[in-house]
Structure formats: structure tokens, C-alpha cells
C-alpha positions in Angstrom: 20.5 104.1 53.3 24.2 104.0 54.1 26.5 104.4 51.4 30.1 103.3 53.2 32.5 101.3 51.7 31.8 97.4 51.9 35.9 97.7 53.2 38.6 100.4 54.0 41.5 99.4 55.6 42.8 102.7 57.1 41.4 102.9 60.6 41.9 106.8 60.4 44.2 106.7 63.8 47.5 106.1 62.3 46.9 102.4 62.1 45.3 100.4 59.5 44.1 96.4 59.9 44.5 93.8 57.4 43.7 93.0 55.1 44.6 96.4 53.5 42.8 94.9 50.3 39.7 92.7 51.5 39.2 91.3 47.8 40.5 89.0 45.5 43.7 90.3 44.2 45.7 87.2 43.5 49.2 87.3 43.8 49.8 90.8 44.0 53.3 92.4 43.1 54.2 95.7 43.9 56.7 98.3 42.6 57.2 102.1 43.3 57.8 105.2 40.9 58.9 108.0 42.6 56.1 108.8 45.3 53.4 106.4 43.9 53.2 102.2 44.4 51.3 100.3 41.7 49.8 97.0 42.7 49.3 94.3 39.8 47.8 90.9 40.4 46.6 87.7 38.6 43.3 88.0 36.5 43.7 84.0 35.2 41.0 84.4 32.1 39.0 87.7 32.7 39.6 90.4 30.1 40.4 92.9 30.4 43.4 91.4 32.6 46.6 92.7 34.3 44.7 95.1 36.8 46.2 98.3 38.0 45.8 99.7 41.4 47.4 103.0 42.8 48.5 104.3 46.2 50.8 107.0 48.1 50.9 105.3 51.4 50.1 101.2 50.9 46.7 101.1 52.7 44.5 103.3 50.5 44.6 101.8 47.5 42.2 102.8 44.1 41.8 100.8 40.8 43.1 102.5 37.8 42.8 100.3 35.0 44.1 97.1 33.6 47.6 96.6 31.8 46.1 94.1 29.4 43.3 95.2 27.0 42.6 91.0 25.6 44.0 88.1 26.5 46.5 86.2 23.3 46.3 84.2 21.7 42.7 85.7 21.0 41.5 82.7 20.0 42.2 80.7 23.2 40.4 82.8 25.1 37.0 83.2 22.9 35.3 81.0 25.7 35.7 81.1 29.6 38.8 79.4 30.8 38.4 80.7 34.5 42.0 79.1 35.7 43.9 79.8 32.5 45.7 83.1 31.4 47.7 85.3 33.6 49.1 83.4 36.2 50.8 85.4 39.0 52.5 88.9 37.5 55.4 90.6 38.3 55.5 94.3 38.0 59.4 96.6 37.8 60.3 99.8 36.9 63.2 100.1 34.7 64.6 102.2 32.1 61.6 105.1 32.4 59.2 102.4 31.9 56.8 100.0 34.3 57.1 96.5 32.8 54.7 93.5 33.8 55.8 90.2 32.9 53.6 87.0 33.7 53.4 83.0 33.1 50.5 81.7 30.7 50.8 77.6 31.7 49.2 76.6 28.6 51.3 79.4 26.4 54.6 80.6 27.7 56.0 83.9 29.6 54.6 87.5 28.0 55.5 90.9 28.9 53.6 93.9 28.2 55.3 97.7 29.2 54.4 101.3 29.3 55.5 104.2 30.2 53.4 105.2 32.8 50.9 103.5 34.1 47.8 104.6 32.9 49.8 103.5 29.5 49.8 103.2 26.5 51.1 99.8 27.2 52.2 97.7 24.5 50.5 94.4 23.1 51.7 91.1 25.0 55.2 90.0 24.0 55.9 86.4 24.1 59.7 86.0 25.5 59.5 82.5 26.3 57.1 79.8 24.5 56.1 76.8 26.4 53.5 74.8 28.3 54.0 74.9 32.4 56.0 78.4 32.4 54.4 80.2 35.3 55.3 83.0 37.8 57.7 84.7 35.8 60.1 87.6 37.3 62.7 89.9 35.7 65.6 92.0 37.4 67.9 94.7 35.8 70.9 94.6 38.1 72.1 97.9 38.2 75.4 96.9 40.0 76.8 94.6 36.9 74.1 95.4 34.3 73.1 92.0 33.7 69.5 91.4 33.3 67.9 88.0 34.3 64.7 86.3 34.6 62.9 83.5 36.9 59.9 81.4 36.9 58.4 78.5 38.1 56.4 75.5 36.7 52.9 74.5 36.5 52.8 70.4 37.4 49.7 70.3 35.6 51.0 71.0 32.0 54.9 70.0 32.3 55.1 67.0 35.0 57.2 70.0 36.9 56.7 71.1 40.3 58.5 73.0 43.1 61.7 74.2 41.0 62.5 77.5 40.3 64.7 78.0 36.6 66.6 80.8 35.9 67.8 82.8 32.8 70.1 85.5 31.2 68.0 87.8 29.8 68.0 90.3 27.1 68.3 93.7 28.5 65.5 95.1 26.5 62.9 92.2 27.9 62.0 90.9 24.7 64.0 87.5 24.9 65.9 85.1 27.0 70.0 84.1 26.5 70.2 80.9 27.3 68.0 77.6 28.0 67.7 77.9 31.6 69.1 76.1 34.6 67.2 74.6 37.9 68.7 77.5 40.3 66.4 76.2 43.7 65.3 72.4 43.6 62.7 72.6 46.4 62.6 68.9 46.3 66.3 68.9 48.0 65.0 71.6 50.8 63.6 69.7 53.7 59.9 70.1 54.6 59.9 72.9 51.5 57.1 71.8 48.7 54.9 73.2 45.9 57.8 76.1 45.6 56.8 78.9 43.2 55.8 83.0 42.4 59.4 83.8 43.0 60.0 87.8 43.5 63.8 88.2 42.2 66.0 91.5 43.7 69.1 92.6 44.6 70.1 93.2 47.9 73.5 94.4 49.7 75.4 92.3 47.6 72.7 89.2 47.5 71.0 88.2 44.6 67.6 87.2 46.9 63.9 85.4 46.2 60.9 85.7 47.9 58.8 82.3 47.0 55.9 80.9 48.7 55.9 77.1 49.8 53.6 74.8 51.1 50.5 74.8 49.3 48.2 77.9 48.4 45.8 77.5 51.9 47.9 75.8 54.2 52.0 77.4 53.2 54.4 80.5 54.2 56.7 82.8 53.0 60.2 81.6 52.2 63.7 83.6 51.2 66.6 82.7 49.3 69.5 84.1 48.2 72.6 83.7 46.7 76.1 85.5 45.8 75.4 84.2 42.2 72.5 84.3 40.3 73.0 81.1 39.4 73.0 80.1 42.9 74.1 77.8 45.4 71.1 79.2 47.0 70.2 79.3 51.0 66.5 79.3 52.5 64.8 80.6 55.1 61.2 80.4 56.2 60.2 84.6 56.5 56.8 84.6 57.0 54.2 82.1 58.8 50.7 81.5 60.1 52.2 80.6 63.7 49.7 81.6 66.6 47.3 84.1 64.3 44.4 83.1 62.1 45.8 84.1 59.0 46.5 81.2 56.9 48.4 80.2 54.4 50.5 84.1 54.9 52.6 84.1 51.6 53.1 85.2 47.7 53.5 88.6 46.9 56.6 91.4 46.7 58.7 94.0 48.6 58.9 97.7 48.5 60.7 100.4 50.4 59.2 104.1 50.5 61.1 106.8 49.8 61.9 107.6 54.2 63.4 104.0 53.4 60.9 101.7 55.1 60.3 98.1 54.0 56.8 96.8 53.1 55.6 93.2 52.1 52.2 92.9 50.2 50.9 89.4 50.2 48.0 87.2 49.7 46.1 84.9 52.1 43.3 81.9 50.5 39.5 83.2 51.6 37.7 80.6 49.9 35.0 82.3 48.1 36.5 85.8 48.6 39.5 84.7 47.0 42.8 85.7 48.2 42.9 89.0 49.8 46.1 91.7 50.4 47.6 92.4 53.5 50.8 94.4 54.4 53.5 93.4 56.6 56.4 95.5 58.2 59.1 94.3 57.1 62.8 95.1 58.2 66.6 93.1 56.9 68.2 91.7 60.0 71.9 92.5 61.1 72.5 88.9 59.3 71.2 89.9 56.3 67.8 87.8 56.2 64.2 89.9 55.7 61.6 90.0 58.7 58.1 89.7 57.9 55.3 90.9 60.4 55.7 90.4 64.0 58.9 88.0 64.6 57.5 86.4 61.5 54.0 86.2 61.7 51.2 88.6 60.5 50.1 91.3 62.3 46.4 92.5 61.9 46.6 96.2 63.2 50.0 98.3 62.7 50.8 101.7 62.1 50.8 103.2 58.6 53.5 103.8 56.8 55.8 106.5 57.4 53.9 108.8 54.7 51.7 111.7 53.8 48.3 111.2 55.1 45.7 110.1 52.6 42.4 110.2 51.8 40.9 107.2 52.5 39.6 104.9 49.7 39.1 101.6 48.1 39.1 100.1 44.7 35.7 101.2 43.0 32.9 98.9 43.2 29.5 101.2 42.4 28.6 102.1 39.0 25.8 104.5 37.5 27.2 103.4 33.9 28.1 106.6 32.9 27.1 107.2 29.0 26.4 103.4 28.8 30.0 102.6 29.8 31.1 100.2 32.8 34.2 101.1 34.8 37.2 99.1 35.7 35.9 97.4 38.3 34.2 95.2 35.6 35.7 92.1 33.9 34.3 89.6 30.7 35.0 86.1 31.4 36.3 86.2 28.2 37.6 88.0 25.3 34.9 90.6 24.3 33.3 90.7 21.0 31.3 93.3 19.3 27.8 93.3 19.6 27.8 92.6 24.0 26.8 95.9 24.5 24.6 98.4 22.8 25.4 102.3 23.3 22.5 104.3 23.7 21.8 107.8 24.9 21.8 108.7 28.8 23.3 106.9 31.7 22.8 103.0 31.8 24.5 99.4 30.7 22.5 97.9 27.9 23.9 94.6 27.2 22.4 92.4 24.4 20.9 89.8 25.3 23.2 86.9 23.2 21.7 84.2 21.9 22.4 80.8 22.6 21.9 78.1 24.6 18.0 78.0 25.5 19.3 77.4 29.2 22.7 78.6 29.4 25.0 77.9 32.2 26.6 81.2 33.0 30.0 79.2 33.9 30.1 79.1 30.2 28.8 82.2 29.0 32.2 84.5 27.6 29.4 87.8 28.0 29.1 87.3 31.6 30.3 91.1 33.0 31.9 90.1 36.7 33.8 91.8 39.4 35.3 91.1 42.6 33.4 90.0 46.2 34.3 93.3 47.9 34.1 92.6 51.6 33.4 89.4 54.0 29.8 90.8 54.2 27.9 93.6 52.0 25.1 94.3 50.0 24.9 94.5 46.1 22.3 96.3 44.4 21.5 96.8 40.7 18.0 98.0 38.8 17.0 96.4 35.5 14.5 96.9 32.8 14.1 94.1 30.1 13.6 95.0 26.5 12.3 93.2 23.7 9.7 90.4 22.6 11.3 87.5 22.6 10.2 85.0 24.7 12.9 83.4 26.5 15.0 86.1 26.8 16.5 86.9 30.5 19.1 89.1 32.5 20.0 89.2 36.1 22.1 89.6 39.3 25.0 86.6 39.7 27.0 85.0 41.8 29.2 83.4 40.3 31.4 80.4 40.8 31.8 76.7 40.5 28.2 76.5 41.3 26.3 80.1 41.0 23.0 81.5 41.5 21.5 84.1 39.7 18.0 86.3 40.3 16.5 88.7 37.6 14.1 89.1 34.5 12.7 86.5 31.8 10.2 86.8 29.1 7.8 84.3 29.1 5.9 82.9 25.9 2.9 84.4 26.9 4.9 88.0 26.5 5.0 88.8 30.5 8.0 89.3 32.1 8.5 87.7 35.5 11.6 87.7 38.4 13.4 84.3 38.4 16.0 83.0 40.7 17.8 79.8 39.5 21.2 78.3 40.4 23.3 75.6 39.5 25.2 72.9 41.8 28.9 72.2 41.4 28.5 69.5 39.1 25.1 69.7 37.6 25.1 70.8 33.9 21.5 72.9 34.2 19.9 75.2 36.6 16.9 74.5 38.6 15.0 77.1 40.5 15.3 78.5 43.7 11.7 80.0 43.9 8.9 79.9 42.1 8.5 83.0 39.7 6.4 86.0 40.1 5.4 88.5 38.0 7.3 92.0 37.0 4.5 94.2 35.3 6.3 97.0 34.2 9.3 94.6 33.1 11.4 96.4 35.8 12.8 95.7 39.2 15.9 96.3 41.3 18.0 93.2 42.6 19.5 92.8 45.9 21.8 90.1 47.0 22.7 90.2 51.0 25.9 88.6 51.6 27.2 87.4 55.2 30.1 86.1 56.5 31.1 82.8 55.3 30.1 84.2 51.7 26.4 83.0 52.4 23.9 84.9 50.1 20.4 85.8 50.4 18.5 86.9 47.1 15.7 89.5 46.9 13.7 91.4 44.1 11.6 94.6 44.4 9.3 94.9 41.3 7.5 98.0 42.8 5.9 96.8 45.9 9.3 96.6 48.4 12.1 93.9 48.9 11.0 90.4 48.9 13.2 87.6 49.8 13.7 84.6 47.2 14.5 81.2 47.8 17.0 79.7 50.6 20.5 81.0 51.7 22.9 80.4 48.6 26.6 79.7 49.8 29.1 80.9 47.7 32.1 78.5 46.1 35.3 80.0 44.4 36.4 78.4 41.1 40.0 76.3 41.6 42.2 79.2 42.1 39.8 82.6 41.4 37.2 84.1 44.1 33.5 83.3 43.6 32.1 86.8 41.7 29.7 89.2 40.8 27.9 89.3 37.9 25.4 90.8 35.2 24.5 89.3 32.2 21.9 88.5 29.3 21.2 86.5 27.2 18.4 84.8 24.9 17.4 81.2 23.2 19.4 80.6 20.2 17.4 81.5 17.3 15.8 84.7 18.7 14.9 87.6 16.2 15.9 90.8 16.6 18.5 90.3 20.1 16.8 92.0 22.8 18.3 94.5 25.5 18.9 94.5 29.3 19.5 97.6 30.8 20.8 98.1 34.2 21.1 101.2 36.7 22.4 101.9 39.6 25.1 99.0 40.8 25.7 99.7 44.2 27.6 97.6 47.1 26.5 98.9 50.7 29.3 98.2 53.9 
């Protein structure tokens, strides 16, 4: 069986194709220390959130960790809130320390800082409270020593759209100066709309933001700058779909490697992969305005950077569960409590299978364990053994979005254990099945889900006699602004006796 990644990037002939990160990482901001770039991105309401990545030359890229050990207020985020939480981060170095700062739309603008990334980073710091506070970004300017902060508004929760307001800041990043003012009013662009996920520097004198207009799917990649941070601002469209494929080309940040070349990282809207990374050569014109890709449109094969050669990699996505850990490729939909997980001896996740609803709907499950959609088409594998008596108890294999599907173990009320395969339409509010269910004897079997391009998955089950398909082709959907997922999870009836155990083996994705 072959065991390449689902996705690398580096084409290992001094040229890499985009996107350099063929998953959803949402928004992604980028800042570098020295000889290393870290990559943050939006994780809306999975926990943990704030996710780390790592790389020496912008095309191999591996996950570290997350910034953000629960989402706050705690409370808020007990149950799934897929398009809530961290909305679009900005990540700086400044002072010896990496800081991440992001917009909550139902809470207000946090921070969290460490010194190095793999931390310890400090507890979410609220610096401005609010509904509709969204892509928030600090800069330091070294030349008058000033320290400022911009973000932009969420329509949904303040009547605001496509305005970008601007503060003094306090140098140490815990508080703001002033009340704001309106520094860009994209309704008084022409043709500019839905402005927002402003990237703040300082450039040759310029004060200068990179925003995305236009609309998540369809928009581009503006600049503006000013002499004043204050503004009168000018525009200029940077980056746009123009004769390629790539839609939408837009949010995300800038950074030069130490030989002094100029990068863009930036999203483009994959519908149930989510938005996905690529990198753009970028270069500042004799005027003074940033380039982006190839006379302003994305390229999809370029030379590497100017940089040590690498090996090549990919965020993680295979786990044997270690000890009965998962690593941090793995995401709650909500705030983890005690209890979801039961360590054991030996290799293996045993999650507990959490009573409640007698048919739960896993969009509403908080112990649903999720990661990304790795690559446009792959293969995930994973083995489970159900434990316990109680009838109604289940686990499984997910895919997970506005509607899901799901294919794994139940126990009946006979005491057998049988392979199911249910899913759940957009709107419906209970699962039906997608093939009739069969029996597991030993309680066992590994899960496959085959997906192909267009995010179309085909479900299979080996209980000890080989792969059999189950039920018809399931076609992905994303949630509003997050990536359809994988998932594992358990669960029982409300009312159960002692909570049973899943235990799965051997998550794998196959290229």
C-alpha cells in the first residue's frame, strides 16, 4: 500500500506548485523569527484554536501546535459554534516575543503571546470588547515608536461592513488609546466592497494595508497606504483571478527572507476543502506599490525561495495514537471536557462513548474529534473496536459538514454489533441510512472513506472478510465559512450505564 502524502507542494526541482498548503487554513498570516516563518490561521470554534505551522523555506510547511489551548469565554463555547471564535489572526514578532491577535464577532479583539512559539503562550487577553470586531492587526513602528491596531467589522453582529477602524495602541498590547476612527471607508472606493482582514506594516516611509475585497469566492487582493496612520489612504488592486483558475486570490500577509526576497501567503475558497495556501512572488515597484504573482495574478508553478533546501513535508495527518494521545492535527468542535477520552495502556484513542441524544446529530455533538480534508482526492483510514454492553452505543468515521455522513460500529439490543453508514441532509434534523447494516462479529473493523475530486466520498467497511463498499457516492459541503472535515467520534443513548469505549488504531490518509 502506498503511504505518500495526500499533498506536498515542493516539486523537488527547484519549483513548487500551489497551493503550497492544499488544506483549510483560513486566512493565514505569516511572520518570520530569525531563519524560521510561522503560519497562523483562523480555527472559528474548534479547540484547540490558533494553529501553528513551521517552515525554513515557505513550501514545506509542518504543524506544530496550536496557540490557543480553549476558546473564552469557556462557556460560549461548551457547544459547537462552527462559524464563531477566531476569526482571521494576525501573527508579529515584537519585543522577543511572537504575539497573535484576532477578532471574536460575538466577543471583542484578544491577544495571546509567547515567547517562542512552541510557547508557553499566555491565556487570551481581551483588548477591545464588542460585538462585530473582526480581523484585527497590530504594528510596533520602530521608526516613531508608536504602536497601533486595525480591524474590520462583521455586518452580521454590528450593521458594519467594508470599513476598516484604526487605533492607538498601548505599546505593551494589552489595551487600545483611543475610540477609533474609520481610516478606509470602502463604500467611498469605487467597485471596492465587503473590505476586511487588513495586514498593517510599515514600508519605506508608508504606513501600508493589505485587505481583501470583493467577496470570499469571487474578490482580490487590494493595498493601501498612507503617510499617516490615520490616513488619507490610496488603493490599489495587487492581486487578481484574471486569466488563471484561481478564484477569489486574496487575504493573507507578507514576509521577506532573510536574502531579502518578498513572499505573499494567501487563501483561495475550495468549497468543501475550504480555503487552501498558496504563495506568491511578490516584489515593491519603483513607485512604491507591491506586485503580487505574475503581473498580478497567481502563478501555479514558481521557483522556491531563495533558501536552504528542505526536506520535504506536510502538516501531519496519520496517527497511531501514541500512549492513547491524538496529535495536533486533531480538533474538538468545542471546548473539551473531562471524561471524552479514557487513557489506557498501549497505543490507541479510546473515546467514551457520551451519552445523549438517542440519535445524535454530530453537527451538534461538542466531542466530535475533526481535522482538516488534506488533499482534493485521498484515502482515510482508521480501525475500531467497540467496547461495552450497552445497546445503542456507536462510533465511527465522519465527514463532516453542513450535511455529514458517517460509517462505523453500533450495538444493537440484541447485544451484536453491526457496521452502519447513516448521513444527514443539509437541513434535515436526523440521519437516515445509507445502507442497510451488516453484522461485525468480533465488534471490530477498519473504515475507509475514498475521496475524489469534487470532495465526492465513497464509504467502505472491512469487518474481516476485505473492503466492501457502502451506500452511494456522498458529496461533501463546507459549513458557512470552515471546510467540510474529518471526524471520529462516540457516543451512546442518554441514560446508558456504565459509558462505553471506542477505541481506534491506525488513522491513516493515503496520496
Amino acid at each position: 500500500m502506498s503511504t505518500r502524502l495526500p499533498w506536498t507542494a515542493d516539486l523537488g526541482n527547484g519549483t513548487y506548485r500551489n497551493p503550497v498548503l492544499n488544506a483549510d487554513w483560513s486566512d493565514p498570516d505569516v511572520v518570520r523569527v530569525d531563519d524560521d516563518f510561522y503560519l497562523t490561521a483562523s480555527s472559528f470554534g474548534r479547540v484547540p484554536g490558533l494553529p501553528l505551522l513551521h517552515s525554513r523555506d515557505l513550501v514545506n510547511w509542518t504543524l506544530l501546535g496550536h496557540a490557543l489551548e480553549r476558546l473564552e469565554p469557556v462557556t460560549a463555547f461548551s457547544a459547537p459554534r462552527h462559524d464563531c471564535g477566531v476569526w482571521a489572526p494576525s501573527i508579529r514578532h515584537h519585543d522577543g516575543r511572537l504575539w497573535i491577535f484576532w477578532g471574536d464577532p460575538d466577543h471583542g479583539i484578544f491577544q495571546v503571546n509567547a515567547p517562542r512559539a512552541t510557547g508557553p503562550w499566555t491565556r487570551p487577553h481581551l483588548v477591545k470588547e464588542g460585538r462585530g470586531l473582526i480581523d484585527a492587526c497590530p504594528l510596533w513602528d520602530e521608526e516613531t515608536g508608536d504602536a497601533y491596531l486595525v480591524h474590520g467589522w462583521a455586518k452580521s453582529r454590528s450593521g458594519i461592513k467594508n470599513r476598516l477602524t484604526g487605533h492607538r495602541m498601548r505599546p505593551d498590547g494589552t489595551g487600545l488609546l483611543d475610540a477609533g476612527k474609520v481610516i478606509v471607508d470602502g463604500d467611498r472606493i469605487p467597485g471596492w466592497f465587503t473590505l476586511e482582514g487588513p495586514k498593517l506594516y510599515r514600508h519605506e516611509g508608508w504606513y501600508v494595508i493589505l485587505a481583501p475585497a470583493g467577496g470570499v469566492a469571487t474578490g482580490w487582493q487590494g493595498a493601501l497606504r498612507a503617510r499617516n496612520f490615520f490616513g488619507p489612504y490610496e488603493e490599489r488592486i495587487v492581486l487578481s483571478q484574471g486569466s488563471t483558475d484561481v478564484n477569489g486570490p486574496h487575504q493573507g500577509g507578507w514576509v521577506r527572507t532573510p536574502t531579502g526576497e518578498d513572499w505573499f501567503l494567501h487563501f483561495q475558497q475550495r468549497g468543501a476543502y475550504g480555503r487552501v495556501v498558496h504563495l506568491q512572488p511578490m516584489r515593491w515597484r519603483d513607485d512604491g506599490w507591491p506586485e503580487l504573482g505574475a503581473r498580478g495574478e497567481p502563478v501555479a508553478v514558481h521557483r522556491k525561495p531563495e533558501l536552504p533546501e528542505q526536506p520535504v513535508s506536510a502538516p501531519a495527518t496519520d496517527d497511531s495514537f501514541p500512549r492513547g494521545r491524538f496529535g495536533p492535527q486533531w480538533q474538538w468542535t468545542a471546548n473539551p471536557r473531562d471524561g471524552w477520552t479514557v487513557q489506557g495502556g498501549g497505543d490507541g484513542l479510546r473515546l467514551t462513548c457520551v451519552p445523549g441524544e438517542a440519535v445524535p446529530d454530530l453537527r451538534r455533538l461538542p466531542h466530535v474529534l475533526t481535522q482538516r480534508l488534506p488533499a482534493p482526492a485521498f484515502t482515510a483510514e482508521v480501525d475500531l473496536a467497540l467496547h461495552g454492553e450497552e445497546p445503542g452505543a456507536r462510533a465511527g468515521l465522519t465527514v463532516l459538514g453542513d450535511a455529514y455522513a458517517w460509517i462505523g460500529l453500533e450495538r444493537g439490543e440484541d447485544g451484536t454489533v453491526r457496521v452502519v453508514h447513516r448521513f444527514a441532509e443539509q437541513t434535515a434534523d436526523a440521519e437516515r441510512d445509507a445502507a442497510h447494516p451488516r453484522p461485525a462479529p468480533k465488534g471490530t473493523a477498519r473504515l475507509r472513506i475514498e475521496v475524489s475530486q469534487g470532495a465526492r466520498c465513497r464509504f467502505g467497511a472491512d469487518t474481516g472478510d476485505g473492503f466492501r463498499p457502502s451506500g452511494p457516492v456522498f458529496a461533501a459541503t463546507p459549513w458557512r465559512w470552515v471546510g467540510a472535515l474529518l471526524g471520529l467520534f462516540a457516543a451512546a443513548p442518554s441514560g446508558a450505564g456504565h459509558a462505553s469505549a471506542a477505541v481506534f488504531t491506525r488513522f491513516r490518509t493515503i496520496g
